[in-house]
Each structure stands twice: as structure tokens, then as C-alpha cells.
N, C-alpha and C positions, 0 to 999 in steps of 0.2 A: 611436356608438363611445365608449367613457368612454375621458379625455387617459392618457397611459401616466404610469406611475409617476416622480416626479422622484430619487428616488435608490435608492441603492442596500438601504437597509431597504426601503423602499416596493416594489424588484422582486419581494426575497424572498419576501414576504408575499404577494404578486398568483402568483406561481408556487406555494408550496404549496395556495393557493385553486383552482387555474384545474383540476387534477384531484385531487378525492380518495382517490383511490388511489397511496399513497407508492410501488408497484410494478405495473406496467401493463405487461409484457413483451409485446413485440412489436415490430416493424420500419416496417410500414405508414404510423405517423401522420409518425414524426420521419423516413423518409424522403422522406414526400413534402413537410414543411417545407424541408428541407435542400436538394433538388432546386428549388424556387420559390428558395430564397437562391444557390444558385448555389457550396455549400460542401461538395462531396460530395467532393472530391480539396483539402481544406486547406493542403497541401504539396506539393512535388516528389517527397518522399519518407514518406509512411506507416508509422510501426511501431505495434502493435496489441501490448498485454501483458495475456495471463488470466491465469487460476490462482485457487487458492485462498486462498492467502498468500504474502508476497512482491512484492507489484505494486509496489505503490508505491517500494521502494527501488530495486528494475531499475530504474523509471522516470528515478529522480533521479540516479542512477548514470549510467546512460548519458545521460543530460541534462550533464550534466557532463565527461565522454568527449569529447562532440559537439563542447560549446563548446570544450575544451581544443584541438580540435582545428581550428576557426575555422568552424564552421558555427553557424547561427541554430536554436534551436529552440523547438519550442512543447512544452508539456508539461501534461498535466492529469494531477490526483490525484484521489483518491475513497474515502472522505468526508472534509469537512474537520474541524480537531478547533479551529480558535479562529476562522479567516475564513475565508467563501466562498472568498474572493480565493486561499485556496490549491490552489484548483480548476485555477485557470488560469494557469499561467506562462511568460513570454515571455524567452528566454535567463535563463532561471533566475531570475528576480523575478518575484513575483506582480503581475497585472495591478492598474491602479488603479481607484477606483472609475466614473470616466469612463468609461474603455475599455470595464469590462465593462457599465455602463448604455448606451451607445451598441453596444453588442452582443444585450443583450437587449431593446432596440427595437426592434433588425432582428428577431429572433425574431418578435416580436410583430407586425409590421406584418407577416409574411411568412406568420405560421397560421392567420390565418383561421379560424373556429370551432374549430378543432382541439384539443383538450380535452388538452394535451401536458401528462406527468408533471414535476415538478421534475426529474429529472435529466435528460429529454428536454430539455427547454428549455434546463439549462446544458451538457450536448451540444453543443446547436446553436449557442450564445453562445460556446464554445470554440472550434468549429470557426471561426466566423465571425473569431475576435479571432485565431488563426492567420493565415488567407488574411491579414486587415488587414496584419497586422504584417512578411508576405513570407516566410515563415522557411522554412530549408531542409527541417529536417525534423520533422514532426508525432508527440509521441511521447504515447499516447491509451491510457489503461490502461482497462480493464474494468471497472464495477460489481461488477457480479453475471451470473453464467454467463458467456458469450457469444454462441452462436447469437443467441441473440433482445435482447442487450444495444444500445442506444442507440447506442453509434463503430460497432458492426459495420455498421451501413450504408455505412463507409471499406472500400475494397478494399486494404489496409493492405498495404504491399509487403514487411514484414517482418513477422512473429509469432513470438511469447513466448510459451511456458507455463512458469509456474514452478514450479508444485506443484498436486497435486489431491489433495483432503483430504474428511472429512465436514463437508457448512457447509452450510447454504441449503438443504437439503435438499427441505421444501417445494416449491421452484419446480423444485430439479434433477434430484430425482431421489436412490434412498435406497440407491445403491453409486458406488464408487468406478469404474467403469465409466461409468455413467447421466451422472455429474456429468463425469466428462472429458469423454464426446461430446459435453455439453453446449458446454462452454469448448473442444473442437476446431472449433467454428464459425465459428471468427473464419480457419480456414485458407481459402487460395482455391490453384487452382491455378497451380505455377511461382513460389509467392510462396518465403522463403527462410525457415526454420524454428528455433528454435534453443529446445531441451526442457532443463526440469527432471529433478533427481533421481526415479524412481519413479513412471516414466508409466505410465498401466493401459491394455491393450492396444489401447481406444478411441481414446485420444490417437495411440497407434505406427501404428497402422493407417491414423488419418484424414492422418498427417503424410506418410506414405510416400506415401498418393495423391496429396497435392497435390503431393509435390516429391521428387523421385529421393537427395538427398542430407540431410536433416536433421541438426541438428547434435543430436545426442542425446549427455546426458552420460553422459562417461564413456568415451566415445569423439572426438566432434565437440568437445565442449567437457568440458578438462579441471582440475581445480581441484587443486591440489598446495601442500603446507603446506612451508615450509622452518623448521627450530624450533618446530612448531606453529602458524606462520602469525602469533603475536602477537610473536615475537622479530625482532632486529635482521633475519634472513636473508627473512621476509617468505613472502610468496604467490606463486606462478606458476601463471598460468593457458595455457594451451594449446588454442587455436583453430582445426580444420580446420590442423593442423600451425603455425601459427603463435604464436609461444611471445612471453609478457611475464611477465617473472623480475621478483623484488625488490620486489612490489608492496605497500604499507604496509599495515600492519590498519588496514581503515576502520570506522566507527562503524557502520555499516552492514552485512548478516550477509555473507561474504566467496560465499558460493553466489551471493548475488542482483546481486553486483559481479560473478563471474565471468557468469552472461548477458548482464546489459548488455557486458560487454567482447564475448560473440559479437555480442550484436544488432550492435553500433558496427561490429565488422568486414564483419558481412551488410547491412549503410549504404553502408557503404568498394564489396563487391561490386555495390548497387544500381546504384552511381551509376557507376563504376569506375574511381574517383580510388582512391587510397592515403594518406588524413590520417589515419589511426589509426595509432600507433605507440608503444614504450613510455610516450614523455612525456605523452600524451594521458592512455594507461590510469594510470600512476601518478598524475598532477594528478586523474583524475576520480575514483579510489577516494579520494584524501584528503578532495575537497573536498564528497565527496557527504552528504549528509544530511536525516533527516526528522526533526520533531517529532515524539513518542511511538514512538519506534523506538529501542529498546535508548538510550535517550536518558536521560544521566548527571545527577545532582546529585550535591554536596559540601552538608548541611544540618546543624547542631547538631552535627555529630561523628560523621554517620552516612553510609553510601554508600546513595543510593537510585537505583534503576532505575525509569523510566516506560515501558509498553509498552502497544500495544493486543491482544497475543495473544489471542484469546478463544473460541477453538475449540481442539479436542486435537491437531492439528497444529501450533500456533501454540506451544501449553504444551511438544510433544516439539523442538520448536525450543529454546525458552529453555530445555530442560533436558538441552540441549547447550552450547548458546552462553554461557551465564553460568559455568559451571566453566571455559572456555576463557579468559573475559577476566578472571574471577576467582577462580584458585586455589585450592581450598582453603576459601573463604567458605563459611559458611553463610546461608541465607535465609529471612527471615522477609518472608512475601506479604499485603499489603492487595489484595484481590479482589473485583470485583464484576461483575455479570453480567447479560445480555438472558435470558429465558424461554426464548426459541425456539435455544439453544446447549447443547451437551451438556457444561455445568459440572462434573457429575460425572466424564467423560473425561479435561477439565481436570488435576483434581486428580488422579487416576490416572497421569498423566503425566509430574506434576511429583513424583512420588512420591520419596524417596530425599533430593532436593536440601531441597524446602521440610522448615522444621521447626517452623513455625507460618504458622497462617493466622489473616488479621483479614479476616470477613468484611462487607461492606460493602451500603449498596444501590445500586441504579443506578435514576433515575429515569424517566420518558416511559412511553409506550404499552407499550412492547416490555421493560420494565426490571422487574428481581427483587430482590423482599426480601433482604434481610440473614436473614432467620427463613427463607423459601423457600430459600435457596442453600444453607443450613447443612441441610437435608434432601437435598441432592444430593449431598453432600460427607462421606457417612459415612468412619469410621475414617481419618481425618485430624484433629490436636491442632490447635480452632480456636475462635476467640472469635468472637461473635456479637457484632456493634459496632451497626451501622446508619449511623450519621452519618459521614461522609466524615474531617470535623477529627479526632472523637474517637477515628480505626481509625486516622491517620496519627501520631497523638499516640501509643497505644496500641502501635505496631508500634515506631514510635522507643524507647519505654520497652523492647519486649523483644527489642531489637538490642544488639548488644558491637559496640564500635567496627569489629572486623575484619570483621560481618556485613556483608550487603548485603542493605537495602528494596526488595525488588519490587512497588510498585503497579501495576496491570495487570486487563486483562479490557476489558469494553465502552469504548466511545471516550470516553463521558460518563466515564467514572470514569478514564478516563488522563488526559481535556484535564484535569478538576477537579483533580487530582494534580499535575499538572504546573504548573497557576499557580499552586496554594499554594506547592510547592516553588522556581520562580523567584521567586517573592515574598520567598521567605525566603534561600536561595540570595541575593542580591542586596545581601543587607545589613541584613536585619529582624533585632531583636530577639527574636521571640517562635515558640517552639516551633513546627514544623507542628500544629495544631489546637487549639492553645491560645489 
């Protein structure tokens, strides 16, 4: 048996080795890992969050809720865009490199030939650095699909769906139907339900059988704007009749703060305490936050947004959300994109708002030309850049102060965007890509 890896580069490397297949969908292997370690129930209490877009801020939102509210939790994200570490976090800090190397140890000592994918394995490291850590409740967002995704081996006492969009199509399936039944896999029965906007009848149907009351928006979960929701009178969300007024614009899109607000109260119902109440909801919508999530700079004299929207539901999001937080702005989008995403949707989406595009490349396996993307991207006014420095230099040059820089698309081209811009943000001298 070759000695396990001493840190934490040395895991990484041993896990994208140990299967070659980045996607291996199925249940079988990492459940019967998880069953030998003894981390199939993580927490006392279980939430499960799908969807298509949107996961991750529920995630951090209600991770925030919780804590406000004096409970321990655990929280994983998926993908990360600077460290592993932001995979897994324990009352709201990412775990340290210790932890999670004494976590994927255990993995390893516990699979036995078992040929587990990189996110099986950090699955199983997550669930394990949970139980360690004792926390009340385990908040485990989805990959890709559900049914067949890696946490669904948790019989999750709460689930989330936030949205169902065209994405992934390959593994899920090529309607908005095929892909909900997909992500309604993660329901079990008698668990506590709590739906996104514009569920397609697969979702409604499978939610109804597992549990008599779903909180379905619009009904169950209701999101109400006071001054448009970014003025002093705020947000009110309304839960299974229970009402939190006054709520602040969080940086985070105010839909995926209102489910975390239901999941926290279907927590509250779990367990059948009452620690959610407004001070929770208001502390957790301020203080929640992601990296590359409608996530702001101040650079040279210009406003830039980083985002990883990268599918046409992600694009008809920010081409909502960015007139809400900014007026009147116009935008000019540094873009770049994976092959296997419908880029041309993208841009069809953001039609009206953008009023130049700088198009960019995105690198790896799965990454598209600057020249390839500008072929998807008909009848839209766009420059054809390639290099990351010279599309952020280039966008800066044709922004007026009042505009607003949208870099966005694949994760590669948000995280790259986003350290340029805290680098310069920070106190640099020198243009973005100059």
C-alpha cells in the first residue's frame, strides 16, 4: 500500500489520479465508502440543496441564518474558484489544511480499491469533517443533477430546489422536465420541501409525493420588495404564514436569501425549537456572501462586477439583477466560456442591457476560444480579445465612469478576474491588464 499523501497539494493530485473520469455518476461506490466510515447521517439534521443555479448562495445564506441563530454548521460548496478549502466549511470558515488531510485519510484508509471520483472523495471528506466537528446541522449542496449526485447518499431531512434551467444536459437530460426529475431525486418521503421560482411539473409532482405540504413559491414561500427591495423599506419574506419584514439588500440575489430563510424555518420545524426569528433572518441576509457572486469592485474609476453565471438562466438572472442594483447603468461584459454551454443563449439573454462584449478564452479540457465563442455570439457588437489582461484593459478603456464591467461566464474566467481586480482594488498602481 503506497504511505498516503503528507499534505494537502499531495491529496489533490492523488484524488484526480485515483479515477479518470472527472464525472462517474452513480451511488454504489461512495455509498458503500461512507457506510465502512460510519458518515451516512453527518448531522442531526440534514439539508440537501439542487438546482441549477442558485446553490451555493441558499447555501451561505442559510449557513448564516443558522449561526445567527446559535446553531453549529457544516456547509459545503461546489466548485471551488481560489481553494479546495472552500468546499468545506465549519460554522462559516473554511476548514484548515489539517482537518481536511486528516479527513481524507480516513477516505482513503476506508476504500479500499474503490476507484472514487474527485468529488466522491471530497463528499466523503466533508461528510467525515461534519460528524468530527459535531455540528448541528449539515448544509450539502449538489454537484450536478441529483438522483445520482455524491451527498444523495444523505437522507437529507430538508431539500431545496432552486431553479431548473438548460445545463448539463449530457448527463441530464435535454428538457426542462428530464433535468428536474433529475435534481427531484434528492426528495425522500415525509422530508420538508421548500421550491424555487418556475418548477416544471416533474419537480411539483415528485415534491407532492414525498410530502403533503411543500413550500412552493409563491405561495409557501413568499418574497415581497418594499421600494424595490434595495431602498431603506427593504425585503419581506413570508414563510408558511410567517412573516420577516425590513430585510436588507444582501449581496447575494434576494430569491436564493428568501429559501434559505424557508429552509432555516423547515430546520426550526425539524427539530421543533423556534430559533429563527427576524434577528437571525436580518444578520444572515447581511452577512452572507460568496466569492464570484454578483461580487463588486471599485478599480481605475470604473465599477466591475465578477460573476460565474454561465448558462442562459444564470445570464436572464443578471439581466434582471444588475438594473435593480444599478440604475440606469450601462454594461459593457468581458466573457468567456466552457464548449459544452449554450454561449449563444448567454448572449441572447443579456440582450438589451449589454452594449459591448469583450470576448475572452477560457482555458482546460472543457474551455473555448475567444475566436470559437465570437462564432456563437452572432449579432451582438463584440471584440474578439483572447487574453484575459488585454479584454479587462480593453473593457476598462470602453466603460464611462457611470458604466458597470461585467466579467463573467466559466469559473476560470470569474476566479482570473477576480484576482486581477483585488490586486488592483487593493491599492496597485497599474491598470487591470496592463
Amino acid at each position: 500500500m503506497k504511505p498516503a499523501p503528507r499534505n494537502l497539494t499531495a491529496w489533490l493530485g492523488h484524488m484526480e489520479a485515483l479515477n479518470p473520469a472527472s464525472i462517474d455518476l452513480g451511488l454504489a461506490r461512495v455509498y458503500e465508502v461512507a457506510e465502512r466510515m460510519g458518515v451516512l447521517a453527518p448531522a442531526p439534521v440534514s439539508v440537501i440543496v439542487a438546482g441549477t443555479n442558485g446553490k451555493g448562495s441558499t447555501c451561505v445564506c442559510l449557513e448564516q441564518i443558522l449561526l445567527a441563530g446559535g446553531r453549529r454548521t457544516g456547509c459545503t460548496l461546489s466548485p471551488h474558484l481560489e481553494s479546495f478549502r472552500e468546499r468545506v466549511r465549519i460554522d462559516g470558515v473554511e476548514a484548515d489544511n489539517a482537518t481536511l488531510c486528516a479527513a481524507l485519510d480516513a477516505v482513503e484508509a476506508a476504500r479500499g480499491d474503490l476507484p472514487l471520483t474527485y468529488f466522491e472523495y471530497s463528499c466523503l471528506a466533508t461528510l467525515f469533517c461534519f460528524q468530527a466537528a459535531a455540528v448541528d446541522v449539515a448544509i450539502l449542496e449538489v454537484g450536478l443533477g441529483g438522483r445520482l449526485d455524491a451527498f444523495n447518499i444523505v437522507d437529507a431531512d430538508v431539500a431545496v430546489v432552486t431553479s431548473i434551467g438548460l445545463d448539463h444536459m449530457a448527463y441530464l437530460g435535454d428538457s426542462r422536465e428530464a433535468i428536474g426529475a433529475e435534481k427531484a431525486g434528492v426528495f425522500r418521503a415525509g422530508q420538508r420541501i421548500a421550491l424555487g421560482a418556475g418548477m416544471p411539473d416533474s419537480v411539483l409532482t415528485a415534491a407532492a409525493r414525498a410530502t403533503q405540504a411543500p413550500l412552493l413559491w409563491g405561495e409557501g414561500v413568499r418574497l415581497l420588495a418594499g421600494h424595490g427591495g434595495y431602498a431603506p423599506g427593504g425585503w419581506q419574506v413570508e414563510v408558511d404564514g410567517r412573516r420577516f419584514p425590513g430585510l436588507p439588500a444582501s449581496v447575494l440575489p434576494a430569491e436564493n436569501c428568501a429559501l434559505a430563510t424557508a429552509a432555516a424555518c423547515a430546520v426550526d420545524a425539524v427539530t421543533g425549537e423556534d430559533r429563527v426569528d427576524e434577528r437571525c433572518v436580518r444578520q444572515g441576509w447581511s452577512e452572507a456572501w460568496l466569492p464570484g457572486r454578483l461580487e463588486a469592485f471599485i478599480a481605475d474609476g470604473r465599477q466591475w462586477l465578477v460573476d460565474v453565471a454561465h448558462n442562459p438562466l444564470g445570464a436572464a438572472f443578471l439581466k434582471t439583477e444588475i438594473p435593480r442594483r444599478f440604475p440606469g447603468c450601462r454594461v459593457v461584459a468581458v466573457f468567456g466560456n466552457l464548449h459544452d454551454k449554450d454561449s449563444g443563449a448567454v448572449c441572447q439573454a443579456l440582450d438589451g442591457l449589454v452594449r459591448h462584449w469583450v470576448l475572452v478564452d477560457t482555458a482546460g479540457p472543457r474551455g473555448l476560444s475567444a475566436e470559437a465563442l465570437s462564432g456563437r455570439c452572432d449579432g451582438v457588437a463584440r471584440s474578439v480579445v483572447g487574453d484575459l489582461d488585454a479584454g479587462l484593459a480593453l473593457a476598462r478603456s470602453l466603460a464611462e465612469p457611470s458604466d458597470v464591467i461585467l466579467a463573467f461566464g466559466s469559473f476560470a474566467v470569474a476566479q482570473a478576474a477576480r484576482s486581477r481586480l483585488s490586486h488592483y482594488s487593493m491599492g496597485q498602481q497599474d491598470t487591470p491588464g496592463e
